[in-house]
N, C-alpha and C positions, 0 to 999 in steps of 0.2 A: 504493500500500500504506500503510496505517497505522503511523505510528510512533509508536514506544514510548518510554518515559522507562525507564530500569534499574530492575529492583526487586529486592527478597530471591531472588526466586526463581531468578535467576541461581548463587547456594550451591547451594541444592536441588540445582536442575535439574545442573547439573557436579555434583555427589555420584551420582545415580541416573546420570548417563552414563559416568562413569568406573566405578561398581560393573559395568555390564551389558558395557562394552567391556574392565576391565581381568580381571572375574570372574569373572564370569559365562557368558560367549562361550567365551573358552578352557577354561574348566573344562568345559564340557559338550563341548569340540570331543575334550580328553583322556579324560574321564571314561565320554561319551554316546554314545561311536562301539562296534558290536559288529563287530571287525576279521575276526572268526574266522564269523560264523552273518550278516551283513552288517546292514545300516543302523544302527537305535539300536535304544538301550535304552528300555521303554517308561516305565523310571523306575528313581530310585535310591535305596537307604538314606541316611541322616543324615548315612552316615560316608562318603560317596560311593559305595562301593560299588553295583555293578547287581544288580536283584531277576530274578534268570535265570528265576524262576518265572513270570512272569506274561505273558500274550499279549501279542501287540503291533499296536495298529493300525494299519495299513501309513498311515495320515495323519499320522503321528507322522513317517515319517521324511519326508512334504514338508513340514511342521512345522517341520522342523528345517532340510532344507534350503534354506529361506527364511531362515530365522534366519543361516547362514552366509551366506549369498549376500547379504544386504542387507549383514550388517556387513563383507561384502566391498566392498560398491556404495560403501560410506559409509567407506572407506580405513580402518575399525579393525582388521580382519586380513587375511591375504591365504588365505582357504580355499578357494578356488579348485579344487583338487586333491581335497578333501574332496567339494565340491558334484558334482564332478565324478563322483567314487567313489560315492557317494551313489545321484546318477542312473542311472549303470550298472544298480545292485544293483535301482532301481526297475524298470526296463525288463528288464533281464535273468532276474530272477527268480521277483518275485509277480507281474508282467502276465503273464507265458506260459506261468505252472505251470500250469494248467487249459486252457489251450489256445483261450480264449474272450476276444474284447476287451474291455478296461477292465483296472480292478485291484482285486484282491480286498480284502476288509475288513478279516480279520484271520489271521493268521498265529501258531500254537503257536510257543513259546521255541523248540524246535528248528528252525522255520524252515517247518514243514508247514501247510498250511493250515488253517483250522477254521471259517474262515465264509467263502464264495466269494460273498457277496452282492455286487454295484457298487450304492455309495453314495452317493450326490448329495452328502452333506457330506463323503464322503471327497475326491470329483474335484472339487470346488470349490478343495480345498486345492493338491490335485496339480496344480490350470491356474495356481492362486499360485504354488508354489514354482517350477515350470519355466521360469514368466517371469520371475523372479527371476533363477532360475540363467542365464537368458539373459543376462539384464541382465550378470549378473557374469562367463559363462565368452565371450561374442560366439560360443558355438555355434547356428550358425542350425538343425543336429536337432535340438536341444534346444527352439528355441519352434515347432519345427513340433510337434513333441508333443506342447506345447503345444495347438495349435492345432487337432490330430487330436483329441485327448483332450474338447477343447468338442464337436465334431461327431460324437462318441461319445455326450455327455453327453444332447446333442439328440434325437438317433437313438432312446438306450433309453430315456431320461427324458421326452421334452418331454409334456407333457399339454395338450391342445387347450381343459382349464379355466385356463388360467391357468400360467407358471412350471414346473413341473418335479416330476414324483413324488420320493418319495424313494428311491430306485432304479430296479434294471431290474425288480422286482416290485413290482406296487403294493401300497401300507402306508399305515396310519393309526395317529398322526393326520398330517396333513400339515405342516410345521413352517416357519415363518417363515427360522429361524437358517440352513439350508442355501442358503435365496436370498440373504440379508444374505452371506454366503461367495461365492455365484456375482457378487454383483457387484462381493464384494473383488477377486473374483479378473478379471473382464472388467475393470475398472480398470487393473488389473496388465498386461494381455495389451495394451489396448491402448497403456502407457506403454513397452510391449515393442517390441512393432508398429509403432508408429504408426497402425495399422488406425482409422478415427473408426467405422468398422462396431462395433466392440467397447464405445466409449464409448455409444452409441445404445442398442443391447443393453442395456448397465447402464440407461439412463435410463426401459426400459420396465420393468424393476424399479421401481424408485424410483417407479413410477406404481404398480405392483401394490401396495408399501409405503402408498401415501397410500389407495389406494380398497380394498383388500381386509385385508390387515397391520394397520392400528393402525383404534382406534373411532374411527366417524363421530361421538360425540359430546364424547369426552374428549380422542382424540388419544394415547390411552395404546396400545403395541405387545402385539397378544396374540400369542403362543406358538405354539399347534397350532389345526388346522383341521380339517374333514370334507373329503370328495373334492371339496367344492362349493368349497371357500376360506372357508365359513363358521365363525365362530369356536365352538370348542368351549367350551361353558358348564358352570360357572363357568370362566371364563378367566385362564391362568396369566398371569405377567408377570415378566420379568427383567430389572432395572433396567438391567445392563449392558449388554447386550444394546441398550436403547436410544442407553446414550452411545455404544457402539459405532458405530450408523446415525448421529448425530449427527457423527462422527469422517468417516465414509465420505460423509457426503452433501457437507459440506463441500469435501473431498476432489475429489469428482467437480464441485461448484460450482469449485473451485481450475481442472482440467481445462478445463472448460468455459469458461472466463472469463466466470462469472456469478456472480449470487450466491446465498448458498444459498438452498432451500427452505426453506419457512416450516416445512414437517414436521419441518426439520433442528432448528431453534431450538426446536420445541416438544416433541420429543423431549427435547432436551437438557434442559430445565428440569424436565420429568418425571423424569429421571434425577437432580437438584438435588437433590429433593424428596424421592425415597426412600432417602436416609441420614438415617435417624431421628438425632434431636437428642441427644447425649452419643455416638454412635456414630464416627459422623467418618468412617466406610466406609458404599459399596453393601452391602447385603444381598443375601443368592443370588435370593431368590424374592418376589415376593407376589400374590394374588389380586387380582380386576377391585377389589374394595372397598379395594385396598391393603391389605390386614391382611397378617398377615408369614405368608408358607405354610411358608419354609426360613430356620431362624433361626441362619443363618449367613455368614461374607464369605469369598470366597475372592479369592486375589491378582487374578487376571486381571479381575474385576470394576473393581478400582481400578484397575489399566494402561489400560483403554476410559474411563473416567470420565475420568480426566488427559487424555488425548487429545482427551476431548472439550473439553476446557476450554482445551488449550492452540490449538485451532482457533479456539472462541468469544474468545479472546485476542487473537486475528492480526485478529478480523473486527472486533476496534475496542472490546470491551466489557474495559475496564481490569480490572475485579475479578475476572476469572477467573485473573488471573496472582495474587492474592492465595489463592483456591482452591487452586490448584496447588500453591502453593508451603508450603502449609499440609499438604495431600493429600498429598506426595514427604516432611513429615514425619513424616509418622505411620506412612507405608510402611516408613520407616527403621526407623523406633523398635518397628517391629509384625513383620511380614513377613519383613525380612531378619536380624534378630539370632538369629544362627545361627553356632555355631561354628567353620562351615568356609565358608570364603567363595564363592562360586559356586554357593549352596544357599539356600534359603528353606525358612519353612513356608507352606503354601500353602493352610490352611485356619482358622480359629476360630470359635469360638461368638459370643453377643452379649454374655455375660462377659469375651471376652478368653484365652476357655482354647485350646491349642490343638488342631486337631480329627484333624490328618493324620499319616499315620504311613509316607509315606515322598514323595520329592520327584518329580509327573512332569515327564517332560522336552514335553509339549505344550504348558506355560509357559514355555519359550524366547521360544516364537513371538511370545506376546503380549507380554515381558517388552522383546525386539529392538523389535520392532515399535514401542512408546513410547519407547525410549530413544532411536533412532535419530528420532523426530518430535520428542522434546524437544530432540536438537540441530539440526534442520533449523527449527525455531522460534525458539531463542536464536540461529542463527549468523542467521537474516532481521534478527532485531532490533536483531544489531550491525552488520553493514553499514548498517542504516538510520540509525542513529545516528551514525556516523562520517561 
């Protein structure tokens, strides 16, 4: 492994880990739980309070219980109990109100259902969170469910073009981000497992990612597809998105004891590139030409950008920890100043104004997710040091 010499971003990096484990986490484990109608809240006002009114997409709560279950895995709390309750309300509830396998999409405030679709980007989540919760509760029904729930995925999804429709009814356009999910989530399953069948799986994504996902010419990741896997034109592009498979491919390079793909690096320098200059953030959107389609940053864009940087860090290239550590400031100074701590705003314009007008809780996920990699990064670098 590559060692490191210490740098600033040690301050950062313990600022954004102590916000997400000492504020963050609990505030949403008190705040985000609906004790009374079950799982979460699909978001909250300013002042913490929860928006009762709004639907909830049952991916919100393996969302979330991922986010418990890791920072359970990484000894910042013990929710255990939570993850567990959690689970229950998933399997108990929205899987067999309809009587039909899989888990429905989304559920009215009171808890009725309103869209009985099964969604590829929903079970990609729900195979992460249950291995998760595996990891953290050692319930072996829990990663069988897991593992039912992939064999679900197959059965109603698989498409003999390539990868997975986006549900159990086919729809267009076909989208990249639900398979970049399935092989978060095969990742997950097989660090659950042990299973290498699972790791393999991920790796014939990451094939589909190099020959049908990103241009044969540029290397830049498009968006949506036709039934064929062909890119729909003009072609959308979301930079985080990119750092994200940057983050993941790494990831499964880590797994694998190889090293990454070249897709990984070239991804990530795409993602470099579109944080226009005086900006300092991802932008939400832009066309194949690069011109700005969505002219605005949301939080989670910058959570996969760090992530990605803090991989390209560990793989030897020193200046990404100066990125980093640059990037965890400006999150500070941007993002989090908010009155109440365990809260962000999670949107702005390319002025700086801000654009959101209440907090969801599906930014947990991504928020856990980085925290808990920026300490699994700093804690490599000091044992290597010592």
């Amino acid at each position: 492994m590559t060692q490191h010499k210490p740098t600033s971003l040690h301050v950062q990096a313990y600022n954004f880990i102590n916000l997400c484990r000492d504020d963050i986490v609990p505030f949403w484990a008190n705040h985000g739980v609906d004790r009374k109608q079950g799982g979460f809240y699909e978001r909250l006002h300013f002042d913490g309070t929860p928006d009762l009114r709004t639907a909830r997409r049952l991916r919100v709560t393996s969302r979330q219980i991922y986010a418990f279950a890791h920072a359970s895995v990484a000894g910042w709390v013990d929710e255990r109990a939570l993850v567990n309750w959690a689970v229950d309300y998933l399997v108990s509830t929205p899987r067999h109100r309809d009587g039909a396998p899989g888990f429905v999409h989304l559920l009215d405030a009171d808890g009725s259902i309103c869209d009985a679709r099964r969604d590829l980007y929903d079970h990609a989540f729900h195979i992460l969170a249950l291995s998760w919760a595996y990891r953290a509760t050692g319930d072996a029904q829990i990663l069988a469910l897991a593992i039912e729930t992939l064999a679900f995925v197959d059965e109603a999804m698989g498409c003999v073009k390539g990868g997975w429709q986006e549900g159990d009814a086919t729809a267009l356009p076909r989208r990249q981000n639900p398979h970049m999910h399935m092989f978060e989530a095969l990742l997950a399953l097989f660090e659950a497992s042990g299973d290498t069948a699972y790791l393999n799986r991920a790796g014939d994504i990451a094939v589909l990612l190099a020959e049908r996902f990103t241009d044969q010419k540029t290397g830049l990741l498009f968006e949506d597809f036709d039934d064929d896997l062909v890119p729909i034109r003009p072609a959308r592009i979301e930079p985080g998105h990119m750092a994200e498979w940057c983050w993941l491919l790494h990831k499964y390079a880590a797994l694998k004891a190889e090293a990454p793909l070249d897709i990984a690096l070239i991804l990530g320098k795409h993602a470099d590139a579109l944080a226009p200059k005086g900006q300092g953030f991802l932008l939400d959107g832009f066309d194949e030409n690069l011109n700005i389609l969505t002219p605005s940053r949301r939080l989670w864009g910058q959570t996969e950008w760090l992530k990605s940087m803090l991989v390209r860090f560990e793989a030897g290239n020193e200046g990404m920890a100066v990125m980093a550590d640059a990037l965890l400031g400006r999150m500070h100074s941007s993002y989090f100043e908010t009155t109440t701590p365990g809260l962000w705003m999670d949107k702005f314009d390319l002025q700086g104004v801000p654009l959101a007008n209440h907090v969801p809780a599906s930014i947990v996920y991504h928020l856990a997710s980085a925290a808990t990699e920026v300490e699994r990064v700093m804690t490599s670098m000091e044992e290597s040091a010592s």
